[in-house]
KOLSERO-161861 format. One record per residue (C-alpha): x negated, y negated, z negated; residue in three letters. Coordinates in pm, whole numbers, always signed. Last residue first. Example, Ala and Ser with C-alpha at 12.3 -4.5 7.8 and 13.67 -1.06 7.14 Angstrom:
REC     xx     yy     zz residu
REC  -1367   +106   -714    Ser
REC  -1230   +450   -780    Ala
This chain:
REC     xx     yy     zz residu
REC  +2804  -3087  +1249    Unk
REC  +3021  -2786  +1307    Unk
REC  +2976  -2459  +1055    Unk
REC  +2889  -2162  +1268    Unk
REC  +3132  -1866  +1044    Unk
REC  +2980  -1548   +932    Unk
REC  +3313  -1326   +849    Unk
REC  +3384  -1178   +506    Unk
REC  +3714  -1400   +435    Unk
REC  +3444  -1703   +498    Unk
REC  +3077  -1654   +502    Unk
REC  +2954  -1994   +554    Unk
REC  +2682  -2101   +874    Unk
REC  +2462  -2449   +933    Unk
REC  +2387  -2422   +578    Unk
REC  +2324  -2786   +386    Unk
REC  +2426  -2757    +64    Unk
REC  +2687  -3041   +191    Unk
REC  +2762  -2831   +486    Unk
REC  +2878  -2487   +303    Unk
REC  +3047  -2744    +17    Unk
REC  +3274  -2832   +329    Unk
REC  +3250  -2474   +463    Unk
REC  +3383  -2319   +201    Unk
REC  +3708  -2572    +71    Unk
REC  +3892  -2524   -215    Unk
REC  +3562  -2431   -446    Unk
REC  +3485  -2156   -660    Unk
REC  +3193  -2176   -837    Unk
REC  +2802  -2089   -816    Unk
REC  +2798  -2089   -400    Unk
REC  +2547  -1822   -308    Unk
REC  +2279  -1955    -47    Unk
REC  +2181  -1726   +188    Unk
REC  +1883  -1761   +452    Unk
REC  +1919  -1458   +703    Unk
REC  +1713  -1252   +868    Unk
REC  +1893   -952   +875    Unk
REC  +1772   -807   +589    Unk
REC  +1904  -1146   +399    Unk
REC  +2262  -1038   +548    Unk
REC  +2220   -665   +424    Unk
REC  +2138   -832    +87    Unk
REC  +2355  -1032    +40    Unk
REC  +2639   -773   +132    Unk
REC  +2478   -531   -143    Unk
REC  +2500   -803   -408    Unk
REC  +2912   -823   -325    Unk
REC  +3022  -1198   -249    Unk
REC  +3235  -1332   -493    Unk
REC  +3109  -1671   -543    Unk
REC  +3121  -1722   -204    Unk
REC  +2816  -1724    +25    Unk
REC  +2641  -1989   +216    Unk
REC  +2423  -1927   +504    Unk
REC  +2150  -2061   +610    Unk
REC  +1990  -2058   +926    Unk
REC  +1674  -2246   +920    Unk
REC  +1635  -2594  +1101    Unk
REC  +1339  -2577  +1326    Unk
REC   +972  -2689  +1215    Unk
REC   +898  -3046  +1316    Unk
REC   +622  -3016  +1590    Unk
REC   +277  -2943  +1488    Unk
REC    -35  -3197  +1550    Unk
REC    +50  -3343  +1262    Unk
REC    +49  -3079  +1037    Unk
REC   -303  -2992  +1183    Unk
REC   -429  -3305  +1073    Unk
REC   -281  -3250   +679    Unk
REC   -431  -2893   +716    Unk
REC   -814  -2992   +781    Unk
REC   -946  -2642   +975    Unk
REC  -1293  -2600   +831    Unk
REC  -1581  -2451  +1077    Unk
REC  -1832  -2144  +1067    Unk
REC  -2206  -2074  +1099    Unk
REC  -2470  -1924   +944    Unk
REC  -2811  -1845   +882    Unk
REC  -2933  -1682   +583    Unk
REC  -3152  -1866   +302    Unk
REC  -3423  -1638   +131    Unk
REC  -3388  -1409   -196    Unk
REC  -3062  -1366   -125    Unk
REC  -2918  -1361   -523    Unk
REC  -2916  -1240   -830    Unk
REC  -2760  -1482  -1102    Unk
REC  -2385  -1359  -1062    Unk
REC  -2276  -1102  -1152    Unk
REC  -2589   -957  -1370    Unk
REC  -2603  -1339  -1465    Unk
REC  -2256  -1376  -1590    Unk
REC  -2326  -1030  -1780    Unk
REC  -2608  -1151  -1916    Unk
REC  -2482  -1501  -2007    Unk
REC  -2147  -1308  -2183    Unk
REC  -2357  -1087  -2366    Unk
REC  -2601  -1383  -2480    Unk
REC  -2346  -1644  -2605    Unk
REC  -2122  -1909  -2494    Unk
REC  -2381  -2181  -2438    Unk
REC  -2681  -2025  -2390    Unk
REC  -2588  -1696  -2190    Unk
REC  -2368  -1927  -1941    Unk
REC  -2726  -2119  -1894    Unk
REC  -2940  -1780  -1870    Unk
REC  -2645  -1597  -1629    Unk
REC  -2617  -1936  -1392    Unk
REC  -2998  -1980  -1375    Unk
REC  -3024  -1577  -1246    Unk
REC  -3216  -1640   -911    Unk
REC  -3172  -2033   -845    Unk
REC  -2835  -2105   -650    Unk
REC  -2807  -2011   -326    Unk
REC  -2878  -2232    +33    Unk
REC  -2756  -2102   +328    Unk
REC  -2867  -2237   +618    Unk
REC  -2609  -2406   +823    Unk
REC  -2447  -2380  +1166    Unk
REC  -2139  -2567  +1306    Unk
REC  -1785  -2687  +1185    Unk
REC  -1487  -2925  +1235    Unk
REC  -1128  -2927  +1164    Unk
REC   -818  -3112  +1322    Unk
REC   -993  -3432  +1390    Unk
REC   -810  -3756  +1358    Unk
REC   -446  -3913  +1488    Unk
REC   -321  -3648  +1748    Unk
REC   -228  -3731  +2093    Unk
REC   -474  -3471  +2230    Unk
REC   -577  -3239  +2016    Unk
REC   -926  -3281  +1849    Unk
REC  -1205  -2998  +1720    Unk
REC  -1542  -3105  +1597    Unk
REC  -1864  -2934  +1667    Unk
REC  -2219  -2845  +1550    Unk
REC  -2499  -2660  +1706    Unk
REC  -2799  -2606  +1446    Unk
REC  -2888  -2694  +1075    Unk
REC  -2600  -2884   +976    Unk
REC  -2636  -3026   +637    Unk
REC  -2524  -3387   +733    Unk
REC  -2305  -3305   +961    Unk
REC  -2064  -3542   +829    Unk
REC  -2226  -3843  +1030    Unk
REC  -2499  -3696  +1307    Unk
REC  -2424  -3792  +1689    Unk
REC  -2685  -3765  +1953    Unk
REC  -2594  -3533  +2152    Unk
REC  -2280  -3590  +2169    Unk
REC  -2112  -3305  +2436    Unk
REC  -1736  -3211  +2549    Unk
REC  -1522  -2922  +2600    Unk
REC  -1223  -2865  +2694    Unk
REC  -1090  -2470  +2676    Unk
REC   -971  -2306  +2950    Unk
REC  -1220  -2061  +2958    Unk
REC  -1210  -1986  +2595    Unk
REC  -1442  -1655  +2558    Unk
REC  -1642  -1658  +2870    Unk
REC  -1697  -2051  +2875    Unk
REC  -1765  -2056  +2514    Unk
REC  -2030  -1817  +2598    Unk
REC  -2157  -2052  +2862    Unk
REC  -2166  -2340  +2644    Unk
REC  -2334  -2156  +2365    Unk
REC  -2598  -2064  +2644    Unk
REC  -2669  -2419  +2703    Unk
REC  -2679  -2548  +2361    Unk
REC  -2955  -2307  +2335    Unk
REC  -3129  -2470  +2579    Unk
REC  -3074  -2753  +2447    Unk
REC  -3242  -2703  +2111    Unk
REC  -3560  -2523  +2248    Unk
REC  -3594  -2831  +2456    Unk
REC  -3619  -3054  +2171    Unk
REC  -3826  -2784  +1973    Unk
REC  -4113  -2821  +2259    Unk
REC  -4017  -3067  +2589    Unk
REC  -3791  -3252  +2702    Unk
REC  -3742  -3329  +3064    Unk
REC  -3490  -3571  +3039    Unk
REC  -3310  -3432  +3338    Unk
REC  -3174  -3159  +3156    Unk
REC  -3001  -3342  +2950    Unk
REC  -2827  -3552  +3211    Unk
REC  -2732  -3228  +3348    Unk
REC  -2604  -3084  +3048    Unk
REC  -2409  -3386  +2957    Unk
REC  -2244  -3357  +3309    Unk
REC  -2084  -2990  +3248    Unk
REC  -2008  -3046  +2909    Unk
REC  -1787  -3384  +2940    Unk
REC  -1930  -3688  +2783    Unk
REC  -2235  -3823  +2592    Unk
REC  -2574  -3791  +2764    Unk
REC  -2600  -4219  +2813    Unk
REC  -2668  -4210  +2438    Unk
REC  -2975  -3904  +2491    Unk
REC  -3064  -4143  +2770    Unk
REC  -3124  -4402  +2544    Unk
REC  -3282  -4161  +2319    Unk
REC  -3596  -4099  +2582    Unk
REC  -3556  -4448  +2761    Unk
REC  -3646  -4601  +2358    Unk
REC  -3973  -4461  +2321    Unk
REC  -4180  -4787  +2363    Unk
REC  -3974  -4952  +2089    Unk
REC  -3729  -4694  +1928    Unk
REC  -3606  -4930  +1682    Unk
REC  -3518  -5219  +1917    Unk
REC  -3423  -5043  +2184    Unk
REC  -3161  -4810  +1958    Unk
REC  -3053  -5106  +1787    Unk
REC  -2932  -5280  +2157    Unk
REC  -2804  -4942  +2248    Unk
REC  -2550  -4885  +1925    Unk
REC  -2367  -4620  +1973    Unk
REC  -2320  -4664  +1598    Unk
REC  -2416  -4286  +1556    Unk
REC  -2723  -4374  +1780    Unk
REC  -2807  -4668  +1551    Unk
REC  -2776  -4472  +1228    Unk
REC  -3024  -4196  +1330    Unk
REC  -3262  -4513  +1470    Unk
REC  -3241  -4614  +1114    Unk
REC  -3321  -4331   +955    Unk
REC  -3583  -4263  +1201    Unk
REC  -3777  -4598  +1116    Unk
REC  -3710  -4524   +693    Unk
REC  -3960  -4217   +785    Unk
REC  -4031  -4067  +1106    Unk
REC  -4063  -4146  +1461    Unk
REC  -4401  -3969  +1639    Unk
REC  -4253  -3955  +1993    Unk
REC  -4235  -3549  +1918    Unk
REC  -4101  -3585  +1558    Unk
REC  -3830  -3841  +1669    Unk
REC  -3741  -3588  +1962    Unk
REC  -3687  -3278  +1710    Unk
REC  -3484  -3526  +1459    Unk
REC  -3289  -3644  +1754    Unk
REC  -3174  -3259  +1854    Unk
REC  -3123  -3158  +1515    Unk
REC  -2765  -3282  +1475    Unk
REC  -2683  -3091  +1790    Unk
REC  -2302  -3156  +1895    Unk
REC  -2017  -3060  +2075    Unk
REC  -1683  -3207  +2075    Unk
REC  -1408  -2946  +2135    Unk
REC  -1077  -2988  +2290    Unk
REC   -701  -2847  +2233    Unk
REC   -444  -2988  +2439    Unk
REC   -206  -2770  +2256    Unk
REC    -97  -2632  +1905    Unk
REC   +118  -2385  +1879    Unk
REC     +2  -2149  +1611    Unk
REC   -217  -1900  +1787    Unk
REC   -317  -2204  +1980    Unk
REC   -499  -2350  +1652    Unk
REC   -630  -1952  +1596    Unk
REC   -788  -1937  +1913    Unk
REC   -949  -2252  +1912    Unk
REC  -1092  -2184  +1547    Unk
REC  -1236  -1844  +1721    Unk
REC  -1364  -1976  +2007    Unk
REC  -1557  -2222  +1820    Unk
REC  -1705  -1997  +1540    Unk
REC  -1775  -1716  +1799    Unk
REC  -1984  -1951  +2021    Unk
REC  -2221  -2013  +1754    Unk
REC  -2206  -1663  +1687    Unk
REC  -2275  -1609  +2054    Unk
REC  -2564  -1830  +2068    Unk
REC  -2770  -1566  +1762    Unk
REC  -2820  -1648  +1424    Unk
REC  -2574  -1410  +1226    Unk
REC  -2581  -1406   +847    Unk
REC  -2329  -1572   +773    Unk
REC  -1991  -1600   +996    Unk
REC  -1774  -1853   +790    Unk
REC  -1395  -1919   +837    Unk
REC  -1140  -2201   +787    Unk
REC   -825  -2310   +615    Unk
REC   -860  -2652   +395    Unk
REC   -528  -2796   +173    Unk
REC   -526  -3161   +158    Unk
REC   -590  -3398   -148    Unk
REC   -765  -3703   -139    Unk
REC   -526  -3842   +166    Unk
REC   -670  -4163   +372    Unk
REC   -775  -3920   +664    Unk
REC   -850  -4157   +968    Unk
REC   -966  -4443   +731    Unk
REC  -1104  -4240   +495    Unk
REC   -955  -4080   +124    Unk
REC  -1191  -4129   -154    Unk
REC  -1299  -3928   -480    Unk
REC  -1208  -3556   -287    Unk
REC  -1007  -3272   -379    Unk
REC   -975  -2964   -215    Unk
REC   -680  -2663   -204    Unk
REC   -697  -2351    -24    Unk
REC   -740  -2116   +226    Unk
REC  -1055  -1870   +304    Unk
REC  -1206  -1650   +561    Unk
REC  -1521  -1427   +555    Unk
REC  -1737  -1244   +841    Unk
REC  -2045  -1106   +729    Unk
REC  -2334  -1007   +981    Unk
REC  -2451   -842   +753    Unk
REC  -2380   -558   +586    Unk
REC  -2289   -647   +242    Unk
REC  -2540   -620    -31    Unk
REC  -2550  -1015    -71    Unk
REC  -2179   -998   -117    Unk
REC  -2092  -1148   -495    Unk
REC  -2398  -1366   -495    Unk
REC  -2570  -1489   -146    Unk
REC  -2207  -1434    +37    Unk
REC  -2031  -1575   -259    Unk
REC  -2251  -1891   -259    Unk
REC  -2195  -1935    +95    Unk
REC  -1787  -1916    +37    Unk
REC  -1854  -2161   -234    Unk
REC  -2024  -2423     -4    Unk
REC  -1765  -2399   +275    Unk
REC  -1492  -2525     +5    Unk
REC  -1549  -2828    +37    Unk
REC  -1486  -3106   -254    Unk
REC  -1443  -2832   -569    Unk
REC  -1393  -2981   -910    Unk
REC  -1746  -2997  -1072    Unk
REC  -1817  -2894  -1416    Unk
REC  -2034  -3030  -1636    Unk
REC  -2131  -2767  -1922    Unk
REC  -1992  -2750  -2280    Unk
REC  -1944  -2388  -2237    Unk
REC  -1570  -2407  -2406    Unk
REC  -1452  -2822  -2328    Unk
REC  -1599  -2784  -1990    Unk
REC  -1681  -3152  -1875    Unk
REC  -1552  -3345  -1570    Unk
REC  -1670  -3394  -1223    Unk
REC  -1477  -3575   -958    Unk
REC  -1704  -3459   -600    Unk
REC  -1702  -3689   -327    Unk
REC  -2029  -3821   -406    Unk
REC  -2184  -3452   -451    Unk
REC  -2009  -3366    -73    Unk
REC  -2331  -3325    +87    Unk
REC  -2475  -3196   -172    Unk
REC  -2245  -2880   -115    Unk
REC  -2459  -2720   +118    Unk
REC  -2701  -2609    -83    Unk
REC  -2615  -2623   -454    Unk
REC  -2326  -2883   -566    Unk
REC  -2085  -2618   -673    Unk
REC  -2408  -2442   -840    Unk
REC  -2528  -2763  -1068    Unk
REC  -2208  -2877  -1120    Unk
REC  -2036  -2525  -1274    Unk
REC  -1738  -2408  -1097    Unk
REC  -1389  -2541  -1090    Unk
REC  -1120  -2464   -797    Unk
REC  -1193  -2131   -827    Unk
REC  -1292  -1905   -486    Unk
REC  -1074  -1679   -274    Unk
REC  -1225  -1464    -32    Unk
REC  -1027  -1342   +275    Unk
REC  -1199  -1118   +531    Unk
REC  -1273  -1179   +887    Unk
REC  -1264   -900  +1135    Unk
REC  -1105  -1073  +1398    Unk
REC   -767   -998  +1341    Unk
REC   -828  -1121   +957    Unk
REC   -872  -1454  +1142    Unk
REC   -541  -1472  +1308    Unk
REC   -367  -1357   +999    Unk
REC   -549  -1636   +805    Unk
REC   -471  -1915  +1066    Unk
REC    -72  -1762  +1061    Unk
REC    -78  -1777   +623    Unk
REC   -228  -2134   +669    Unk
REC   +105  -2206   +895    Unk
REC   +366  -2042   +659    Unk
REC   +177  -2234   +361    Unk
REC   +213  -2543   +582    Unk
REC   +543  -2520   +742    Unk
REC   +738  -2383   +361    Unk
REC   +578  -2732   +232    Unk
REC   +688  -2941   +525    Unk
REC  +1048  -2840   +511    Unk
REC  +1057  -2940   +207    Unk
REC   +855  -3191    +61    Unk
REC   +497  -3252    +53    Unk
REC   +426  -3439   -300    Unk
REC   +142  -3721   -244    Unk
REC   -213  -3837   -318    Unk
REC   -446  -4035   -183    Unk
REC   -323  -4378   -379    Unk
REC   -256  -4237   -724    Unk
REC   +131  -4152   -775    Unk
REC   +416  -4302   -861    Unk
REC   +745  -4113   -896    Unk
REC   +764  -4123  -1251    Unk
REC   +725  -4502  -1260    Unk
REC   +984  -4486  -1002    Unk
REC  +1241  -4327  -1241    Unk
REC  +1208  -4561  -1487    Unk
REC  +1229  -4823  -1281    Unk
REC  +1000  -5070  -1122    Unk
């Protein structure tokens, strides 16, 4: 390999976005934001590096095995590079916020890295966009969360939109009424994400109909209900679908043309969902654009950040770390919200238009630049005379030269 490709190389997940990709995204994340700030959602901004045992808190134990860790060379603390960025923006809320009125909306756009890249998403670095409602437990914030990520995706061109909706408590709820627990209901958990029926049988024994049926449930919104309906269920099973029910018809109201769909019974990456969960697709587009549902929560032990930072960097620092940052909710909140995945939502846009640039002479005047960028326009100012304008003009790549003061359309 040469020099020059050794210097290219990069580790496998990982890759420079070129123009015009890069101006698409950030213009595109800056859209999403806009979108959500017209909904009353405010932008929060947290570090890429915070302290293991509070980036890994609550919700973000989930990600702890996606998580690159690496030690703080001035508090001589681990330090956890941030996976998921959902976690911090709860921690915030509980810290930072917990006197804000509640219900608090928050928004957020950034950078994550992750240990390993999946089959669907191979890349370890992708930027994240999404939005959090804490604090509200009600149907219609559940129904809030999707609307509002389906709004925003259309806000920015993207069609053929559908949502896949799902209640990672339901199972546990049935389990606990047919008396499955333990390693049993781990496996049966795994089986019904498998769509496995043969498993299911054979784990469920007796009980097997009941999540057979939850398998057979799957599909669009209006049938799933039905078929759920018909299982009769009974206690925190049925308390769980009925709710599902009144999401459904609030979604309904807010996106009516919207697709929707129902799993029941699916669980993987909801692993610290507490409530309805969902996961947004567009049709002819490799992997899901973003996903999201409810969550409790979780903050990090009252004022165990201040007393550790206090310790190892010295007591007015730790007290003033904890005064910031160490008092917190004294109880969970509920909330919901969803993560748009940028690198999916690239490719669900199409390639961005060619811009118009310009080129100027050497000679231009400033104030003629800048009534043409005023205008709208992309100038490029040529550094040196040349004999001919518009063939350097279409080497630099302008589809337009400013020649003897005119704008000029330069041919292909």
């Amino acid at each position: 390999m040469t020099e020059i490709g050794d210097q290219a190389l990069l580790p496998a997940g990982f890759q420079d976005v070129l123009p015009p990709q890069a101006a698409q995204e950030a213009a595109v994340i800056e859209r999403l934001i806009a979108c959500f700030a017209g909904r009353g959602y405010e932008r929060v901004k947290p570090p890429l590096l915070e302290f293991e045992e509070t980036i890994l808190a609550g919700a973000g134990a989930a990600v702890a095995q996606q998580t690159f860790r690496l030690m703080d060379p001035v508090s001589q603390r681990m330090m956890g590079l941030r996976a998921d960025m959902t976690p911090q923006v709860a921690r915030i809320a509980a810290t930072r916020l917990r006197k804000a009125p509640r219900p608090l909306r928050l928004c957020y756009g950034g950078q994550v890295l992750r240990i390993k890249g999946g089959q669907l998403r191979p890349e370890r670095q992708f930027a994240q966009v999404g939005a959090e409602l804490i604090g509200a437990a009600s149907a219609r914030a559940d129904a809030e969360a999707v609307v509002l990520a389906a709004e925003a995706l259309a806000a920015i061109g993207i069609g053929g939109l559908s949502v896949d909706l799902n209640l990672p408590p339901l199972v546990d709820a049935l389990a606990a009424d047919l008396d499955i627990g333990g390693a049993r209901l781990a496996a049966l958990r795994q089986a019904l994400d498998r769509k496995d029926a043969a498993a299911v049988s054979e784990i469920a024994g007796v009980s097997a109909a009941q999540f057979q049926a939850l398998l057979r449930a799957a599909g669009p919104a209006e049938a799933a209900l039905a078929a759920l309906g018909a299982m009769a269920l009974v206690g925190a099973a049925a308390e769980e679908v009925a709710r599902l029910i009144r999401v459904v018809e609030s979604i309904q109201v807010g996106a009516p043309d919207l697709t929707l769909t129902i799993d029941p019974a699916e669980h993987r990456g909801f692993e610290y969902q507490t409530g309805i969960s969902f996961i947004l697709f567009a049709r002819g587009v490799r992997g899901e654009l973003g996903r999201g549902g409810r969550y409790a929560t979780e903050p990090p032990a009252r004022a165990a950040t201040g007393a550790a930072t206090g310790a190892a960097t010295g007591a007015a620092t730790g007290a003033a770390t904890g005064a910031a940052t160490g008092e917190v909710s004294p109880e969970p909140e509920s909330a919901t919200g969803f993560t748009l995945f940028m690198d999916s939502v690239q490719r669900a846009l199409s390639e961005p238009p060619p811009p118009r640039r310009l080129y100027l002479p050497p000679d231009c005047p400033a104030a003629r630049g800048n009534e043409l960028r005023a205008e709208g326009w992309i100038t490029l100012a040529g550094l040196e005379a040349v004999a001919d304008f518009a063939t350097e003009a279409r080497r630099m790549g302008c589809s337009h030269a400013l020649i003897d003061g005119a704008i000029t359309a330069l041919e292909d």
